[in-house]
C-alpha positions as a Markdown table, in Angstrom:
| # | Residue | x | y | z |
|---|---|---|---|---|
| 1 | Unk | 71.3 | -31.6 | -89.0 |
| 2 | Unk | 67.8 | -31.3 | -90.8 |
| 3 | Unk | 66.7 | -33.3 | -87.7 |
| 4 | Unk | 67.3 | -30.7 | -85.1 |
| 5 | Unk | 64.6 | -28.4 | -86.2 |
| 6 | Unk | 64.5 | -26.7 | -83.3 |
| 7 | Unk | 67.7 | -25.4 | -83.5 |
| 8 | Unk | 66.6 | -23.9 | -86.3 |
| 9 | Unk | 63.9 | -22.2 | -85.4 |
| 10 | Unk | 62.0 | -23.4 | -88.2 |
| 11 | Unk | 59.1 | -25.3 | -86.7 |
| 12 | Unk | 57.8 | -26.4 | -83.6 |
| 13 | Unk | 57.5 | -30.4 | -81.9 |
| 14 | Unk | 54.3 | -30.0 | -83.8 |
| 15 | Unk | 55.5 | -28.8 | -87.1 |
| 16 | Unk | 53.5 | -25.0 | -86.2 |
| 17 | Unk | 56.4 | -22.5 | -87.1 |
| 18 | Unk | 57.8 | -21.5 | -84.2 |
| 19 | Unk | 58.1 | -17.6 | -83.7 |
| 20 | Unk | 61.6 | -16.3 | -83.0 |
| 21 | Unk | 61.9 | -13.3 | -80.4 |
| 22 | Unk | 62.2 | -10.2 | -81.7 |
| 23 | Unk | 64.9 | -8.1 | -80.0 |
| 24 | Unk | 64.4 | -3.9 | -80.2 |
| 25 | Unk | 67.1 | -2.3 | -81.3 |
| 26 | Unk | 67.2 | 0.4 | -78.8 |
| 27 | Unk | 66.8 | -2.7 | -75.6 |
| 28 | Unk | 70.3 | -2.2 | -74.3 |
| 29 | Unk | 72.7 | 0.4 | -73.7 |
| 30 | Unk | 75.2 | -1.5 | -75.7 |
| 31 | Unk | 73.1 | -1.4 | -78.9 |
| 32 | Unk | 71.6 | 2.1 | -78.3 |
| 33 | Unk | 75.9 | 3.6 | -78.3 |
| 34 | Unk | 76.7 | 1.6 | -81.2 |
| 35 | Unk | 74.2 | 3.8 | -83.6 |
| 36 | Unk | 76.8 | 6.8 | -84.7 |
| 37 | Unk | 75.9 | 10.1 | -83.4 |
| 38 | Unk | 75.4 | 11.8 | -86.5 |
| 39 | Unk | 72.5 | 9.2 | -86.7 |
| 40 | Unk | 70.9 | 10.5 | -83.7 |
| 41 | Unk | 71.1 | 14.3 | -85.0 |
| 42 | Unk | 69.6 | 13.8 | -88.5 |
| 43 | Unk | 67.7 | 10.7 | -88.2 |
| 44 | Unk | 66.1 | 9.8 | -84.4 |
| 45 | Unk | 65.6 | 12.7 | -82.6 |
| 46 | Unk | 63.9 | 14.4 | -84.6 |
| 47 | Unk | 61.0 | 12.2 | -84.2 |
| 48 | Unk | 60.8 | 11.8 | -80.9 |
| 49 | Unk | 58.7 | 14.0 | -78.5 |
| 50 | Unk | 59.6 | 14.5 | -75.1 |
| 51 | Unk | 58.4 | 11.6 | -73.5 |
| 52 | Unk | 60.6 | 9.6 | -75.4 |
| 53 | Unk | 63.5 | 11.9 | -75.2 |
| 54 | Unk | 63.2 | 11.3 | -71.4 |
| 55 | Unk | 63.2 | 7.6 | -71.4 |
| 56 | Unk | 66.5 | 7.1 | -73.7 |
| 57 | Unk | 69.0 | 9.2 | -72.0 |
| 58 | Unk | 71.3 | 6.4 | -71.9 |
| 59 | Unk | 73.1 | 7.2 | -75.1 |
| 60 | Unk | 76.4 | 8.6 | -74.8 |
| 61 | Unk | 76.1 | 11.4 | -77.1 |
| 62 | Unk | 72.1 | 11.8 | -76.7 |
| 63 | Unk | 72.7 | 13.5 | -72.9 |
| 64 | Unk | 73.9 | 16.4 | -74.7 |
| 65 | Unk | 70.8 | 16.5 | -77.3 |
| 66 | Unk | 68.6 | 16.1 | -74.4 |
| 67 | Unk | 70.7 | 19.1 | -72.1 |
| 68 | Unk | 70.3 | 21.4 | -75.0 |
| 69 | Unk | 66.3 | 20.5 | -74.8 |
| 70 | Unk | 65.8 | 21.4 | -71.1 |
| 71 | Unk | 67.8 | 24.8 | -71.9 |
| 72 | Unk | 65.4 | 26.2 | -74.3 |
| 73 | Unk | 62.9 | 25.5 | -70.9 |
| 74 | Unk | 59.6 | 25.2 | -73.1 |
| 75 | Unk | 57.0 | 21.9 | -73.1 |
| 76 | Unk | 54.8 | 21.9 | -76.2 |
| 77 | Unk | 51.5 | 19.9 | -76.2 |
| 78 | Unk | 51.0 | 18.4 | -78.3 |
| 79 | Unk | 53.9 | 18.4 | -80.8 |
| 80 | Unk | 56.3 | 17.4 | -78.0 |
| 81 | Unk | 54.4 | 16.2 | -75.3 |
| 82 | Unk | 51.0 | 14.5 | -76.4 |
| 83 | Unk | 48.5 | 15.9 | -73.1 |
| 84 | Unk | 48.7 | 18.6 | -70.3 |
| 85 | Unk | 49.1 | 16.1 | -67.9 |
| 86 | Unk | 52.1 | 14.2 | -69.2 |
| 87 | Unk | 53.7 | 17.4 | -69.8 |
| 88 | Unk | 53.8 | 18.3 | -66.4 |
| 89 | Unk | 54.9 | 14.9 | -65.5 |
| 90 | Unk | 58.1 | 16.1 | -67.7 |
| 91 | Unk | 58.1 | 19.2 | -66.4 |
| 92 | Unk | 59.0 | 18.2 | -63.0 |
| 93 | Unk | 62.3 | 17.0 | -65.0 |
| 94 | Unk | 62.7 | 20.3 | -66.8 |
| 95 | Unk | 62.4 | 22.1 | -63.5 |
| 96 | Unk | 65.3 | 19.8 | -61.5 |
| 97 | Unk | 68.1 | 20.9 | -64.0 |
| 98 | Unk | 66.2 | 24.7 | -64.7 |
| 99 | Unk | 67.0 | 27.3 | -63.8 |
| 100 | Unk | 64.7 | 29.9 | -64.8 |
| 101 | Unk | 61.1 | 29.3 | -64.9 |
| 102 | Unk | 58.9 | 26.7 | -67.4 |
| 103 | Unk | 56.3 | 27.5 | -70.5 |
| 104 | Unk | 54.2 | 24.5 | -70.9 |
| 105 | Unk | 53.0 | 26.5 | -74.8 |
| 106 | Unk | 49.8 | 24.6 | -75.6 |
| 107 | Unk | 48.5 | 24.4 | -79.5 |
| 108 | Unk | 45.1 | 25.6 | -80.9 |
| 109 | Unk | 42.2 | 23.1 | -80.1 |
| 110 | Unk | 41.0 | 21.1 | -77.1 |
| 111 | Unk | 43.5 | 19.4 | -74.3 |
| 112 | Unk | 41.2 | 17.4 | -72.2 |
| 113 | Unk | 42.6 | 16.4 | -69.2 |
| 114 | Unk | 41.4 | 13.4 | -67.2 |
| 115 | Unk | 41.4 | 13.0 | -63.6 |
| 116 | Unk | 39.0 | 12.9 | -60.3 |
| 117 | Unk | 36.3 | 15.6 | -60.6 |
| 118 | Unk | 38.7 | 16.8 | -63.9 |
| 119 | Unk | 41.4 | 18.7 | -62.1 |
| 120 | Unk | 45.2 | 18.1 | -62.3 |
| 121 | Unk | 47.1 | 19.2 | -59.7 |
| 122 | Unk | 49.9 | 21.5 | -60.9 |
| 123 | Unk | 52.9 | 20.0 | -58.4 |
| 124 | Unk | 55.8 | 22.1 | -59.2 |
| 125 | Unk | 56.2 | 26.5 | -58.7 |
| 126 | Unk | 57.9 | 28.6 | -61.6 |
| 127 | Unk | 55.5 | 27.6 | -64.1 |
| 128 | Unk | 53.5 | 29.1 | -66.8 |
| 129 | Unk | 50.7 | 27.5 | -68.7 |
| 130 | Unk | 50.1 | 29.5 | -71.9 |
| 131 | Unk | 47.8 | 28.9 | -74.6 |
| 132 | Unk | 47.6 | 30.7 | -78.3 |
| 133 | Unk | 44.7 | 32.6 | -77.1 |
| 134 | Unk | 41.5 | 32.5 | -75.4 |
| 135 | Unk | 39.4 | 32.0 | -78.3 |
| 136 | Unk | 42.0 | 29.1 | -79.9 |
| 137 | Unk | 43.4 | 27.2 | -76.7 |
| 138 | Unk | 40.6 | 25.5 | -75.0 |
| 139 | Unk | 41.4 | 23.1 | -71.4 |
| 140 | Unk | 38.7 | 20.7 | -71.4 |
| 141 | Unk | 39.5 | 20.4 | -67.3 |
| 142 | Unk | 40.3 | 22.2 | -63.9 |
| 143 | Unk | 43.9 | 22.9 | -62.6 |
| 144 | Unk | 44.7 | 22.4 | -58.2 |
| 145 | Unk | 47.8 | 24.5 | -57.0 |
| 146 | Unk | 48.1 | 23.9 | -53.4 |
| 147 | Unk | 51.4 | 25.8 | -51.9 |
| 148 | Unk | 52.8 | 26.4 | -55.5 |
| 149 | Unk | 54.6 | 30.0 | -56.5 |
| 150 | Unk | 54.4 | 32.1 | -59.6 |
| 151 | Unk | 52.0 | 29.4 | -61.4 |
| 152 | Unk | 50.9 | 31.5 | -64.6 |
| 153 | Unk | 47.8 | 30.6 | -66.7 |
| 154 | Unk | 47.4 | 33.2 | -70.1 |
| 155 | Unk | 46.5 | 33.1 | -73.5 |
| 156 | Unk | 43.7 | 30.3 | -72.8 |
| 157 | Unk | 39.8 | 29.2 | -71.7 |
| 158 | Unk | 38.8 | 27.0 | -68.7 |
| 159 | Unk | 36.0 | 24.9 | -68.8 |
| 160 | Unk | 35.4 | 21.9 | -66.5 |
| 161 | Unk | 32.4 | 20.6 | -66.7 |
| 162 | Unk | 32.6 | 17.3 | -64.9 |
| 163 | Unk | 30.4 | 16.8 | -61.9 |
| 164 | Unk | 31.2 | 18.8 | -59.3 |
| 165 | Unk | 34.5 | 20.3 | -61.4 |
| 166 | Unk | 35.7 | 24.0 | -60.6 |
| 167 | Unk | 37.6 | 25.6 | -63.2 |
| 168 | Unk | 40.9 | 26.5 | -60.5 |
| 169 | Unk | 41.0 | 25.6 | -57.1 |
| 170 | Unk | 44.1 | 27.8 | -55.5 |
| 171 | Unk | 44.5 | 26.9 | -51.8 |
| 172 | Unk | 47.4 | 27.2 | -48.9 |
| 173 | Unk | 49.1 | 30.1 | -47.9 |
| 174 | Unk | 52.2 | 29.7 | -50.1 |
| 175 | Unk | 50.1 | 30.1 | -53.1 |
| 176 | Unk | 50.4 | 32.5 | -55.9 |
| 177 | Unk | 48.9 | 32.6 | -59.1 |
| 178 | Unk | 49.1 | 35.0 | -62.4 |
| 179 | Unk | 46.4 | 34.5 | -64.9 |
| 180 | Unk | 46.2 | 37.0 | -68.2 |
| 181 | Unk | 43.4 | 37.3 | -70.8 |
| 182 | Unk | 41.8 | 34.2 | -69.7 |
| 183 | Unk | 38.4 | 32.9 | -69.9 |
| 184 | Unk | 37.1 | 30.4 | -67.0 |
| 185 | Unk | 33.4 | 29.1 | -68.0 |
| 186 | Unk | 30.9 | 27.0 | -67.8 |
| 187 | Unk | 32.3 | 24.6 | -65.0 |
| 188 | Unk | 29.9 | 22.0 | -63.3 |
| 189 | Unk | 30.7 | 24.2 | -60.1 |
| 190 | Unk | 33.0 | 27.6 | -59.2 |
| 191 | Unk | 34.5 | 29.2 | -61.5 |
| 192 | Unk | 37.4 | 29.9 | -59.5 |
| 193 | Unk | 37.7 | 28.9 | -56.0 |
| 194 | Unk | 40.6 | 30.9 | -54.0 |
| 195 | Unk | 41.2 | 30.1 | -50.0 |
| 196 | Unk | 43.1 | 29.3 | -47.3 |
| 197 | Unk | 45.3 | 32.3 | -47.8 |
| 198 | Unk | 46.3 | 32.1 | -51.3 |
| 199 | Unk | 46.8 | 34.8 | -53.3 |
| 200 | Unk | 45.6 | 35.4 | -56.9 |
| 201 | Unk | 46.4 | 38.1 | -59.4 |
| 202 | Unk | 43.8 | 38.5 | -62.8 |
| 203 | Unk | 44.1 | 40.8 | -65.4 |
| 204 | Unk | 41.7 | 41.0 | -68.6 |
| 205 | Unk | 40.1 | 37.8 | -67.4 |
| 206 | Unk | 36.7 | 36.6 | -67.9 |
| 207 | Unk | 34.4 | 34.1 | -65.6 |
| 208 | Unk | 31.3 | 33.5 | -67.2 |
| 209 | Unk | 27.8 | 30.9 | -67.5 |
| 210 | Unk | 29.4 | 28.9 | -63.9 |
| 211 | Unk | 27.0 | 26.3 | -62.7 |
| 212 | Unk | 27.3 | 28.1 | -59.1 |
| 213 | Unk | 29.6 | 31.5 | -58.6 |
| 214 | Unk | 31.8 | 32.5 | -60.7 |
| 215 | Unk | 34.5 | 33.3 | -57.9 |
| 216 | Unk | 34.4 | 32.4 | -54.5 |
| 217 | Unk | 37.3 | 33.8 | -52.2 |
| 218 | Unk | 37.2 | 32.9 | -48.4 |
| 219 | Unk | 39.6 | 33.1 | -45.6 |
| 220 | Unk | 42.0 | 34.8 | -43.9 |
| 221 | Unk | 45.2 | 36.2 | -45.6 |
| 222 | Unk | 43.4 | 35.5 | -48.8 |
| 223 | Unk | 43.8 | 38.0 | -51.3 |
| 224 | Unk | 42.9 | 38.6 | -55.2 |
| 225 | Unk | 43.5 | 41.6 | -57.2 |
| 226 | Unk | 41.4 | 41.6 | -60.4 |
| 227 | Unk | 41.8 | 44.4 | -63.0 |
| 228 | Unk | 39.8 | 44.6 | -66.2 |
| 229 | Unk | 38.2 | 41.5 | -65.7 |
| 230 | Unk | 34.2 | 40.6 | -66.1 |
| 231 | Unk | 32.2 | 38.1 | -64.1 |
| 232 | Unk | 28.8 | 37.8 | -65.5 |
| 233 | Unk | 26.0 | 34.8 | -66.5 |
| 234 | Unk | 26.7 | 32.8 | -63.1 |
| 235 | Unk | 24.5 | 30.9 | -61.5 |
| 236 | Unk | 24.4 | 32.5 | -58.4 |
| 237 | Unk | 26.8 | 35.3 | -57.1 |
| 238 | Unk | 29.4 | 36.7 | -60.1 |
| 239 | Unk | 31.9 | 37.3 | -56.7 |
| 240 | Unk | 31.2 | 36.1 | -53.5 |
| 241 | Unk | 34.0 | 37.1 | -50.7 |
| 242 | Unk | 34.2 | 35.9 | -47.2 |
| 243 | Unk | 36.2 | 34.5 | -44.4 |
| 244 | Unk | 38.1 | 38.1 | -43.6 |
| 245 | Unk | 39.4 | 37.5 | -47.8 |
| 246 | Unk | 40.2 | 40.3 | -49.4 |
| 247 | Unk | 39.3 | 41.6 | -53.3 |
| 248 | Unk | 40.5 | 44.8 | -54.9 |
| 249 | Unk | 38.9 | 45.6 | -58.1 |
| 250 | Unk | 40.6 | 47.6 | -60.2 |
| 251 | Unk | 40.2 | 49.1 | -64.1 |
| 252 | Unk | 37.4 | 50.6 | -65.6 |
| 253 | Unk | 36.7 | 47.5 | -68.1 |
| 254 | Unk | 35.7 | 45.6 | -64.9 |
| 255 | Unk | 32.1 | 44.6 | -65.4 |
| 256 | Unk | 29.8 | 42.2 | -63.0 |
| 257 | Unk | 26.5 | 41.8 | -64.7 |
| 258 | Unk | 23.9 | 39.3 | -64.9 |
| 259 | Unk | 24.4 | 36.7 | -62.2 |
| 260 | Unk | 21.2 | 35.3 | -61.0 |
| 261 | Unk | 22.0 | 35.8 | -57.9 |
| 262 | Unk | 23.8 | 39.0 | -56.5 |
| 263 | Unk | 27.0 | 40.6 | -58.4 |
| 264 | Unk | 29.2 | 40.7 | -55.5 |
| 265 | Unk | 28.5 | 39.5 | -52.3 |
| 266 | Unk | 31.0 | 40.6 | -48.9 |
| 267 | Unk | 30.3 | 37.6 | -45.9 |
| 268 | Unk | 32.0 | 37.6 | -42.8 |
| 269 | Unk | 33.8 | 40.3 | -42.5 |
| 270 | Unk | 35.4 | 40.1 | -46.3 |
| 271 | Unk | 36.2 | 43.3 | -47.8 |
| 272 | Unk | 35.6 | 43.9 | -51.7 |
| 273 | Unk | 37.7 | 47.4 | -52.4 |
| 274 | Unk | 36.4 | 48.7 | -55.6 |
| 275 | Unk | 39.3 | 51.9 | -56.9 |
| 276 | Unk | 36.8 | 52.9 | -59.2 |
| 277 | Unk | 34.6 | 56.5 | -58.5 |
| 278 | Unk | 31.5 | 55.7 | -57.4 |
| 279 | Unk | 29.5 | 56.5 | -60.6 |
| 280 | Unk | 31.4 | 53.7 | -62.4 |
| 281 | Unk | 28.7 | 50.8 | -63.1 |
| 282 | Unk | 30.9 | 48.1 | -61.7 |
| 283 | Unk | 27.9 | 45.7 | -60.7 |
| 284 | Unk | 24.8 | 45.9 | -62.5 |
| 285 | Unk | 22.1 | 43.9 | -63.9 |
| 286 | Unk | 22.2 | 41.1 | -62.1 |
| 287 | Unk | 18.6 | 38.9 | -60.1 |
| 288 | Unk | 19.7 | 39.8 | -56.6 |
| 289 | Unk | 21.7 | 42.8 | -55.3 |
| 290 | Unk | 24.5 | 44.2 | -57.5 |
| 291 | Unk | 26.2 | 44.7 | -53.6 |
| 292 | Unk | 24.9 | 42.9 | -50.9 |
| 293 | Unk | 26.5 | 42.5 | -47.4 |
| 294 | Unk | 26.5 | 40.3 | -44.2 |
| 295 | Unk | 27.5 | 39.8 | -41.2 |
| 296 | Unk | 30.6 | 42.5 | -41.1 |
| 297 | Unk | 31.6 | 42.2 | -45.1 |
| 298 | Unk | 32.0 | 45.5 | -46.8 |
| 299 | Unk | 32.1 | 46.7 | -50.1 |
| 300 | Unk | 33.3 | 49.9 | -51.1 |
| 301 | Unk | 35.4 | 52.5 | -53.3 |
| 302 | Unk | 38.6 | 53.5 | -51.8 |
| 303 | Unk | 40.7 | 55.2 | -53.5 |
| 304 | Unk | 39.1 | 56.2 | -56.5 |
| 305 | Unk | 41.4 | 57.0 | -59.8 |
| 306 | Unk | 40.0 | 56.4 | -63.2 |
| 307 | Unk | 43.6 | 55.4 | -64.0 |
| 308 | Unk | 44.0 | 52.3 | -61.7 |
């Protein structure tokens, strides 16, 4: 009957048209297995990232769309995952039906990443985050692995520089990271801050223009091996070691210059091992002493082999 408006949906009990409720396609199972899978393949999938392919697994047929993803073990940021942070939201996901370890591959440009102090706390072990090179992949942020193995940073540049914001901050006993041709600067603190027994393993790195040191190591049972890698333009020690931690330098590219304080710096009964002859400039240049100890730290060359 024209009478029963309402029923209609046409207007309102005051004549304003009356808006009808708009149902999404994809709001029920029901609807989402009606669409033919053939539809999925050519037409859907393809334009979602990974955020969305994680929310929709209730299709019959997309399970096995979304299986195939988590083989190929790689997140992308941010063609299919739009920040760092999200992705390793997913990649706790990836890493519950993996079985071998995780590439978070991050694009040329800038991936800020927000958070207290501008750190995310990397939650999962057996994963690498890899950029497409220090001078093209650039982590506005800091990274926290507490108790996390084989967590692998190459390929990319550091720089945190909210307050108080270290570049990593690698702590707990379990810990061990890999990081390859990376650049950690100009943090609002320490470069890299290692302790509490972790265990840290650089190669071709560089830690440079660090509001305070550039590394800090302290406590017992933690360890870092550095080869090749530079520490220079800090504002106060390039390497600073103490706590009974323990450094080995290695390579003949390793270069600690220009700190304004000293270059490296052995504390309570920390030992720096430099495998490097003596005549090799390792420490130089810098406002204070290129090797200055205290209280029982040590810094020496052991084991000297121009090809280490």
């Amino acid at each position: 009957m024209s009478t029963k408006r309402a029923a209609t949906g046409a207007t309102g009990s005051t004549g304003a048209p009356k808006r009808r409720k708009t149902i999404p396609i994809f709001s029920t199972t029901r609807c989402i297995n009606r669409v033919p899978e053939f539809v999925w393949q050519k037409e859907i999938i393809s334009y979602l990232d990974l955020m969305q392919f994680s929310k929709m697994r209730c299709h019959s047929s997309f399970n096995k769309y979304w299986h195939e993803e988590i083989a190929k073990n790689i997140i992308r940021v941010p063609q299919g995952c739009p920040t760092v942070e999200k992705a390793m939201r997913i990649a706790m996901i990836f890493l519950n039906n993996a079985r071998s370890p995780l590439k978070i591959v991050l694009d040329k440009g800038n991936h800020k990443i927000v958070g207290q102090y501008g750190r995310m706390e990397v939650s999962c072990s057996h994963i690498t985050f890899v950029g497409k090179g220090k001078d093209q992949t650039t982590i506005r942020g800091g990274f926290k692995v507490e108790n996390q193995q084989n967590v692998k940073f190459e390929e990319l540049t550091i720089t945190n520089q909210s307050r108080n914001g270290w570049g990593l901050s690698l702590v707990g006993s379990v810990t061990n990271v890999d990081m390859l041709k990376c650049v950690v600067k100009e943090c609002q603190w320490t470069g890299m801050l290692v302790s509490g027994g972790a265990t840290i393993t650089a190669t071709q790195c560089e830690i440079m223009e660090n509001m305070y040191s550039g590394m800090w190591c302290f406590g017992a049972n933690t360890k870092a091996r550095l080869t090749d890698c530079q520490m220079h333009h800090n504002g106060n020690n390039g390497l600073y070691a103490g706590g009974h931690a323990v450094v080995d330098l290695h390579g003949t590219k390793t270069d600690i210059h220009s700190n304004k304080c000293h270059g490296i710096r052995a504390n309570s009964h920390a030992k720096v091992n430099i495998h490097l002859p003596s005549q090799h400039n390792t420490s130089h240049d810098n406002v204070g002493e290129d090797r200055h100890q205290h209280n029982g730290g040590s810094i020496a060359n052991i084991n000297a082999d121009t090809h280490t």
